[in-house]
C-alpha positions as CSV (number, residue, x, y, z in Angstrom):
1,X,0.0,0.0,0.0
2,X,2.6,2.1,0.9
3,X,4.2,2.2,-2.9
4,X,0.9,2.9,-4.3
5,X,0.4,6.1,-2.4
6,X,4.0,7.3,-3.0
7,X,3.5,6.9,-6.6
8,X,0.3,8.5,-6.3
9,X,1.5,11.3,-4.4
10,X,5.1,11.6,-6.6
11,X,2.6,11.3,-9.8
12,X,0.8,14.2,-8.5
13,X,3.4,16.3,-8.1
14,X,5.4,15.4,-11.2
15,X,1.6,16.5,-13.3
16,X,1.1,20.1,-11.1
17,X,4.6,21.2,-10.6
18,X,5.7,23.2,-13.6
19,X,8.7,24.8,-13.8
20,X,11.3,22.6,-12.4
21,X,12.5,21.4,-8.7
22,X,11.9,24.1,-6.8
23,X,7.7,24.6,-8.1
24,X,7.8,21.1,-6.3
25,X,8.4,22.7,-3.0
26,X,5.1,23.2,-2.4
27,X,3.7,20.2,-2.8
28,X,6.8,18.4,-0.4
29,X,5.5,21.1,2.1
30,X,2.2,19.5,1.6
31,X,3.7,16.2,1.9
32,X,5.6,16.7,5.0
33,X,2.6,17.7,6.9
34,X,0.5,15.1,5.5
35,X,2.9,11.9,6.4
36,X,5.2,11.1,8.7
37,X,7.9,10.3,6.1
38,X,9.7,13.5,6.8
39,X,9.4,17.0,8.5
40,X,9.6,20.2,7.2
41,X,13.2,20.2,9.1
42,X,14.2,17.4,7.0
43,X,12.8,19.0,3.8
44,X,15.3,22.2,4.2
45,X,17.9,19.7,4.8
46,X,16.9,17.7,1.2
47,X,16.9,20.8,-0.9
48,X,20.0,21.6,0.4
49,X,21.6,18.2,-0.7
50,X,19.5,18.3,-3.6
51,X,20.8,21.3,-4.4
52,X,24.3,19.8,-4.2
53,X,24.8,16.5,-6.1
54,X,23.9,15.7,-9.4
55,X,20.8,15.4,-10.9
56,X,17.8,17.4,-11.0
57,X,15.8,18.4,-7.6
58,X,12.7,17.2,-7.9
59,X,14.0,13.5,-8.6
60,X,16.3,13.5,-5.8
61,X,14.3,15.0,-3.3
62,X,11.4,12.2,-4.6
63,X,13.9,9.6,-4.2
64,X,15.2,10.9,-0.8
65,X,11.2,10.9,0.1
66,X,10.3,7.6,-1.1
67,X,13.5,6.2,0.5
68,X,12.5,7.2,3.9
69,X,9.4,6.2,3.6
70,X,10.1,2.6,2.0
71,X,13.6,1.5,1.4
72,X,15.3,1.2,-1.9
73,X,12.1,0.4,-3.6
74,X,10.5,3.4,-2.1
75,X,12.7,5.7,-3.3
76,X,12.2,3.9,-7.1
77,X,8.6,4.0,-7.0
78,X,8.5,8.1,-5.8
79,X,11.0,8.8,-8.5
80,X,8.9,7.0,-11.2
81,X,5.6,8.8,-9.4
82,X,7.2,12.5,-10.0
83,X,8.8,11.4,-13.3
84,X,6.2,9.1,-16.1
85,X,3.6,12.4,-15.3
86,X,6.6,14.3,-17.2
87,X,7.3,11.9,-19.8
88,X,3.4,11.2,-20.9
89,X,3.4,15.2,-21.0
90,X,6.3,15.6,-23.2
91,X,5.2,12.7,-25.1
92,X,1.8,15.2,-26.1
93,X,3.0,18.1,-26.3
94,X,5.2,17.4,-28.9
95,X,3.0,15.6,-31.6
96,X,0.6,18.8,-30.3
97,X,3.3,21.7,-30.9
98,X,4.3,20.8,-33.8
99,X,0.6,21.0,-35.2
100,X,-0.3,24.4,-32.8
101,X,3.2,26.3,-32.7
102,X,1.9,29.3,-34.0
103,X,-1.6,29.2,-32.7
104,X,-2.1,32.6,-30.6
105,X,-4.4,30.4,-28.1
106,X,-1.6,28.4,-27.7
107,X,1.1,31.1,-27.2
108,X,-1.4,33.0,-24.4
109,X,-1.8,30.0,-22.4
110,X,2.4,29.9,-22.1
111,X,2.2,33.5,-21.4
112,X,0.0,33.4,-18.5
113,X,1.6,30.2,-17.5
114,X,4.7,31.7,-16.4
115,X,4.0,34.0,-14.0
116,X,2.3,31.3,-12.4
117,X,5.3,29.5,-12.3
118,X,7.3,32.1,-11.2
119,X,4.9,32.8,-8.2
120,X,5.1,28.9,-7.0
121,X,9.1,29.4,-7.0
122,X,9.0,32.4,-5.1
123,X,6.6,31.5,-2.6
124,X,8.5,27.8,-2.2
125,X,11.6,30.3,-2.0
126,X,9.7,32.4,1.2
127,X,9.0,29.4,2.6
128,X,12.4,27.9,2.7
129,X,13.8,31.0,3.1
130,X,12.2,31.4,6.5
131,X,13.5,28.0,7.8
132,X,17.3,28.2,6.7
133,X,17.6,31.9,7.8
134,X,16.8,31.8,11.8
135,X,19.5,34.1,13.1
136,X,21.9,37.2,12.2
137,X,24.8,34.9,11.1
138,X,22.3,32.8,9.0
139,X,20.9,36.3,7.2
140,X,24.7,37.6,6.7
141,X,25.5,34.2,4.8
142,X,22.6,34.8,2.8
143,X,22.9,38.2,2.2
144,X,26.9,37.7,1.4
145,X,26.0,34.4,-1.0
146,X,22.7,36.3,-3.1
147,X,25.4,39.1,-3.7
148,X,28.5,37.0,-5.1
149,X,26.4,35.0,-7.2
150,X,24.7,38.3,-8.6
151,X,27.9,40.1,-8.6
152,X,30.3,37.9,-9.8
153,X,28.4,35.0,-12.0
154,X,30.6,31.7,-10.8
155,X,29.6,28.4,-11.1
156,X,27.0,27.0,-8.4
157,X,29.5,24.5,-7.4
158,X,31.9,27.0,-6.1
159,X,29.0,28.7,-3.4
160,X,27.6,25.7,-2.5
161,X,31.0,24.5,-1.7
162,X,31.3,27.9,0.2
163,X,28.3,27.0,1.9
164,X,29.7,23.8,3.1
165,X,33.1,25.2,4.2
166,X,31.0,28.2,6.3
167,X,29.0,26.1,8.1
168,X,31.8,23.9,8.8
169,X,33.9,26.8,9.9
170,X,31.3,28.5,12.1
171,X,29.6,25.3,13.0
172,X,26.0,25.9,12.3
């Protein structure tokens, strides 16, 4: 039973969250509060891992989810969940593209879609924000990372990698 609802809950997620790994941070929110397979504590702590090793968010953060919950299998099952919605989707949408690419119905719908999207990220990025920033040292990080990586336009690798020496140094 417990496969069944993580692919049904993964599934979800993989059909309603557009735009990439961090529009699924609602829905794990959701999640977190709805089953004991982790807390919202434990969520902060995925994206921040998630954010760090290869491959895209969403599918490690469903594997990290369906892992905890059930094993090895778990995490296969939650990763196939937030994944085959994806697939079937951009299965569609090509043969339908190709036929509506310059339909002006078409082109509004991906108009108004992405502010929608950009609205989910944001408010997933409020949300997390509020967790990982709980003190002054926390907010200077955050401050002093969102400045070099506007300022200066480095790989992702290198600040995450400052991330991990800074919490190392000033034990956080």
């Amino acid at each position: 039973m417990i496969y069944l609802i993580l692919f049904w809950e993964f599934f979800k997620i993989g059909l309603l969250a557009v735009g990439g790994g961090l529009a699924t941070l609602p829905f794990l929110f959701e999640l977190a509060e709805k089953y004991p397979w982790f807390d919202v504590k434990t969520l902060t702590d995925m994206v921040a891992i998630s954010e760090s090793t290869p491959g895209p968010l969403g599918v490690n953060m469903a594997t990290y989810a369906g892992f905890s919950a059930a094993g090895i299998s778990g995490g296969i099952v939650a990763t196939l969940g937030l994944v085959v919605p994806s697939l079937l989707i951009i299965i569609l949408l090509a043969k339908v593209m190709n036929r509506c690419r310059e339909n002006c119905r078409v082109q509004r719908v991906f108009y108004f879609i992405r502010p929608a999207v950009v609205a989910l990220i944001l408010g997933a990025s409020w949300h997390l924000a509020k967790l990982a920033v709980f003190d002054a040292k926390t907010a200077l990080i955050c401050l002093g990372m969102f400045a070099a990586v506007h300022y200066f336009k480095r790989s992702p690798i290198l600040y995450i990698c400052a991330g991990a020496v800074l919490g190392i140094v000033l034990k956080l």
